[in-house]
Each structure stands twice: as structure tokens, then as C-alpha cells.
C-alpha positions as CSV (number, residue, x, y, z in Angstrom):
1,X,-11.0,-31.4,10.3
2,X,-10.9,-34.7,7.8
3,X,-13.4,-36.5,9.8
4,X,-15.6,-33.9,11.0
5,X,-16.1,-33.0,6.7
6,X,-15.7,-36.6,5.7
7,X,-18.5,-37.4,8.4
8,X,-20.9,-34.4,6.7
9,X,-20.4,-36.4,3.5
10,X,-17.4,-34.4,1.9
11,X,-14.8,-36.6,-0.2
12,X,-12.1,-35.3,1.4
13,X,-8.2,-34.7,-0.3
14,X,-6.1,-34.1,1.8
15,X,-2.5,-32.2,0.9
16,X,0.9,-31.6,2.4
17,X,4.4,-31.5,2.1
18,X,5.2,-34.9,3.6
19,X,2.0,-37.1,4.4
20,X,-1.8,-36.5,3.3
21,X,-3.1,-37.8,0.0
22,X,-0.9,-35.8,-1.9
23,X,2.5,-34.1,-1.2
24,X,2.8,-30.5,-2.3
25,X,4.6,-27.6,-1.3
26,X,1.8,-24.6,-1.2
27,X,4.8,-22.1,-1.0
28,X,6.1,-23.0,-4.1
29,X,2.9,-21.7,-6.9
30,X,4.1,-24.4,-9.8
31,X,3.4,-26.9,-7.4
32,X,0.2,-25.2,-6.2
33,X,-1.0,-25.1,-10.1
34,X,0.7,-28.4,-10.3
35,X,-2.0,-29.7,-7.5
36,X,-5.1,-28.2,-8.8
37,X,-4.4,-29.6,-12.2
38,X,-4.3,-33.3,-10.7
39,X,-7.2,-32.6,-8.1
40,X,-9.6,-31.6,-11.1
41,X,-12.6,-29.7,-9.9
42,X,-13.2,-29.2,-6.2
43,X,-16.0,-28.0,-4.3
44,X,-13.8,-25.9,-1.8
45,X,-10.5,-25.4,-0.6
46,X,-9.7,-25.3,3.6
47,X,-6.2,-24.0,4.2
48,X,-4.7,-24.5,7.6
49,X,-1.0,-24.1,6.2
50,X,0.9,-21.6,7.0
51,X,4.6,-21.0,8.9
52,X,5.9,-17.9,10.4
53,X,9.3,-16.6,12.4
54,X,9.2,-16.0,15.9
55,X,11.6,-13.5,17.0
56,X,12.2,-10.2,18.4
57,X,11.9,-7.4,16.1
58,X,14.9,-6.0,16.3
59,X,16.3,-9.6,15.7
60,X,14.0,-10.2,12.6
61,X,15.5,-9.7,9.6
62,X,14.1,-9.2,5.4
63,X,14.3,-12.8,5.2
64,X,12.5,-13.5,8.3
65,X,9.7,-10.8,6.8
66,X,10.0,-12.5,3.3
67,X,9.5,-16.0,5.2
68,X,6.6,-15.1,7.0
69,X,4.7,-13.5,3.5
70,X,5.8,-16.6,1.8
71,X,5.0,-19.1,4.2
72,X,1.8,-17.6,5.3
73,X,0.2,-15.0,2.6
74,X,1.6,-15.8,-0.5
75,X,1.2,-19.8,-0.3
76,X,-2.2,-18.8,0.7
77,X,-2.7,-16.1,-1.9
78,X,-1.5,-18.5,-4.7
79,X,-4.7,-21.6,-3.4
80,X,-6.9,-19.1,-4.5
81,X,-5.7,-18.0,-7.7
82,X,-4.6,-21.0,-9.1
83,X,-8.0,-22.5,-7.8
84,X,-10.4,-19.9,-9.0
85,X,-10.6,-22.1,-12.1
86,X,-10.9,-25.1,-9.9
87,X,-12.9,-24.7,-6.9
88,X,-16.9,-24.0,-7.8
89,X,-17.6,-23.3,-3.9
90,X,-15.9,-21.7,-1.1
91,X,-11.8,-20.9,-0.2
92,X,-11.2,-21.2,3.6
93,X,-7.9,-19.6,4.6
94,X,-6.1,-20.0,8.2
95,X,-4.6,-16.5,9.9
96,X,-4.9,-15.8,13.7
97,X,-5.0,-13.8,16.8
98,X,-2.4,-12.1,16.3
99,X,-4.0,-9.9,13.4
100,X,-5.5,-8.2,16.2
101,X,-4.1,-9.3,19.6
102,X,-0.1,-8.7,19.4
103,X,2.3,-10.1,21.4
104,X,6.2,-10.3,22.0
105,X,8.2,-11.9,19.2
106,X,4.9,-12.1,17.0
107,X,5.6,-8.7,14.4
108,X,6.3,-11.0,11.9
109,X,3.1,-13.3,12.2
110,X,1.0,-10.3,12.7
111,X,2.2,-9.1,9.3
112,X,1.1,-12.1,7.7
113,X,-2.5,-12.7,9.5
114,X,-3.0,-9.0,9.0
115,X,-2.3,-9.7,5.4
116,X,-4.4,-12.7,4.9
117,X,-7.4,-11.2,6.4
118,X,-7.3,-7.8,4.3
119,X,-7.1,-9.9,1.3
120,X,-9.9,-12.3,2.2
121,X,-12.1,-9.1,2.2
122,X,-10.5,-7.5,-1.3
123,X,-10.9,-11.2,-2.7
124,X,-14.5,-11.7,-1.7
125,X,-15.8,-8.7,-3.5
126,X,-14.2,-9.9,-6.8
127,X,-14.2,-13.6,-6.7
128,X,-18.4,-14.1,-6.7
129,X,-20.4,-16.3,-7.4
130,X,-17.0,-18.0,-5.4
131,X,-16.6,-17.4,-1.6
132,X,-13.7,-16.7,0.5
133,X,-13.6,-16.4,4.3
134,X,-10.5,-17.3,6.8
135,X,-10.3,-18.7,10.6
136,X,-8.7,-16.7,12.8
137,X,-8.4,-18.5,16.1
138,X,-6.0,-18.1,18.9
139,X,-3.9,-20.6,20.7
140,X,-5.3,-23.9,20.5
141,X,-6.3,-25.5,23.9
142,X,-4.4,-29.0,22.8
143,X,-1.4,-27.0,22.5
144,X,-1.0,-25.1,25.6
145,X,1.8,-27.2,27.1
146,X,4.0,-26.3,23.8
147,X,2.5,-22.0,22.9
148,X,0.3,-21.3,26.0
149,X,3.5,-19.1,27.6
150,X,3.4,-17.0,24.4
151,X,-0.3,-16.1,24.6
152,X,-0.8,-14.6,28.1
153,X,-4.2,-13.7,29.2
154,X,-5.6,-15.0,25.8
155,X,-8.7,-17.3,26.1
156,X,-7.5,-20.9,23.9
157,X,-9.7,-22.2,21.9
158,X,-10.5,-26.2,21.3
159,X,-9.5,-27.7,18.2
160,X,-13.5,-29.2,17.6
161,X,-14.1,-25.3,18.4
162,X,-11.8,-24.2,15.2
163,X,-13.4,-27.4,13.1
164,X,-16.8,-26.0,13.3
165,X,-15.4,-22.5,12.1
166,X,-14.3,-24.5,9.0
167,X,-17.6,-25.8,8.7
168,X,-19.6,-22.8,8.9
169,X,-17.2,-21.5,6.2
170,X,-17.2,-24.4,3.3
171,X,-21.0,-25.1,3.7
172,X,-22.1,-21.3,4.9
173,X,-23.1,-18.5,2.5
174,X,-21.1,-15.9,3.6
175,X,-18.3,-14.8,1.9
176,X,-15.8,-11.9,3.2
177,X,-15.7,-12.9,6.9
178,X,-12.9,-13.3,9.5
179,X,-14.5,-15.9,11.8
180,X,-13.2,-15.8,15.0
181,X,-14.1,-19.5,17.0
């Protein structure tokens, strides 16, 4: 995603817990406020954080459910309110298939994409002249040797497929959507 929007002219800043630009942990929100205040102003935000159990549900436990919100909504809830003062564009969150399309072992990561994507929608009607949209794809084609098992019958998707999803979000004019690459 860094070259494809450095390539369409975007100065790109790129954020994680142990490479990138900068290091930040998005599931901690003092270090997500901490961020915006040393980024400054931002055109947009792209999100493609986000870490969820795997497990059975009657193996999954409240901290497994807590660890999915955290790692998934919250950290993604927080980018957007800490940034509203920050970001004069667009938000782009990451959620996934499995919002829609369940599978085995995946209760606690359809919690949190169902999550993210109800509050993309509630967000988008408050946060104007601001957008917000997320990326739901499925399993990615480059990863099929590692997740394919765990996504039977599911089409994959290309990474460059999920980059131009991105695209279409930060320099669209739609706000609201699940896009679906």
C-alpha cells in the first residue's frame, strides 16, 4: 500500500509497533493520541492493523473476546477519535470476510469485523465533512500457503486487489461504505 499511495503523490507515514516510520502501539489510546500529536495534520488515516484469537468457541474465553475488541475495534475505534482533530480527509479501517462469511474457530474475529463495520456506518453519519469507510477483504491470495485451509470455498483476493480498495477509499468521495475487493 506505501508505494502504490507514495506513487499517486501521497507523503506517506508509515506506523507500527516495531518497524515503519514510527513505532506505536494502536491498542494502547495514549500512544494513539501520543502519535497524532507528533504526526501533526494528516490528510487520511489507512488502518490495516488489527489481531484477533483463533479458537473454538467453546475454547474461547473473556480474554480471548476482550483481545479480539482490543486488538481489532477498539485500536481501530481509538485512530479515529483521537484523529478527528487531525486528519482533514478520509479514515480507512481494515475488517474482513468474516463479518459476513463465518467459519470454524473465527467467532471471535467475526465479533470484531462485525464491530468495525457497524461503526464505520454510525461514524460516517457524524464525522462529515470527514469520511470513514473500511476494507473488508477475504483471505489474501499471497497467503494461501499459511490461511487458505481456514477459508474453504472462499474466492482469495490479491494483495494489488485490496491496495486499490485503499485507494478508492482515501481519494474517493464516499464515506459509510464496506468495500469488499
Amino acid at each position: 500500500m506505501h508505494q502504490e499511495l507514495a506513487a499517486r503523490k501521497h507523503d506517506v507515514v508509515t506506523v507500527s509497533r516495531t518497524g515503519g516510520d514510527l513505532q506505536y502501539d494502536i491498542t494502547d489510546p495514549a500512544q494513539v493520541a501520543e502519535m497524532f500529536q507528533t504526526v501533526g495534520q494528516v490528510d487520511a488515516v489507512a488502518s490495516a492493523a488489527g489481531h484477533v484469537p483463533y479458537k473454538p468457541v467453546a475454547e474461547l474465553t473473556a480474554d480471548d473476546y476482550q483481545a479480539a475488541f482490543t486488538g481489532k475495534v477498539l485500536s481501530q475505534v481509538m485512530l479515529v477519535k483521537e484523529g478527528l482533530t487531525h486528519v482533514t480527509g478520509s479514515f480507512t479501517l481494515i475488517t474482513g470476510v468474516l463479518a459476513r462469511e463465518p467459519i470454524v474457530t473465527g467467532a471471535a474475529a467475526s465479533l470484531a469485523n462485525g464491530a468495525v463495520e457497524a461503526f464505520v456506518k454510525a461514524a460516517a453519519i457524524e464525522i462529515a465533512p470527514q469520511r470513514i469507510n473500511a476494507i473488508s477483504p477475504t483471505v489474501f491470495t499471497e497467503s494461501l500457503d499459511v490461511y487458505g485451509d481456514f477459508f474453504p470455498g472462499m474466492k482469495p483476493v490479491p494483495l494489488a486487489d485490496v491496495v486499490q480498495a485503499y485507494v478508492r477509499s482515501i481519494e474517493g468521495r464516499q464515506t459509510g461504505q464496506i468495500y469488499v475487493p
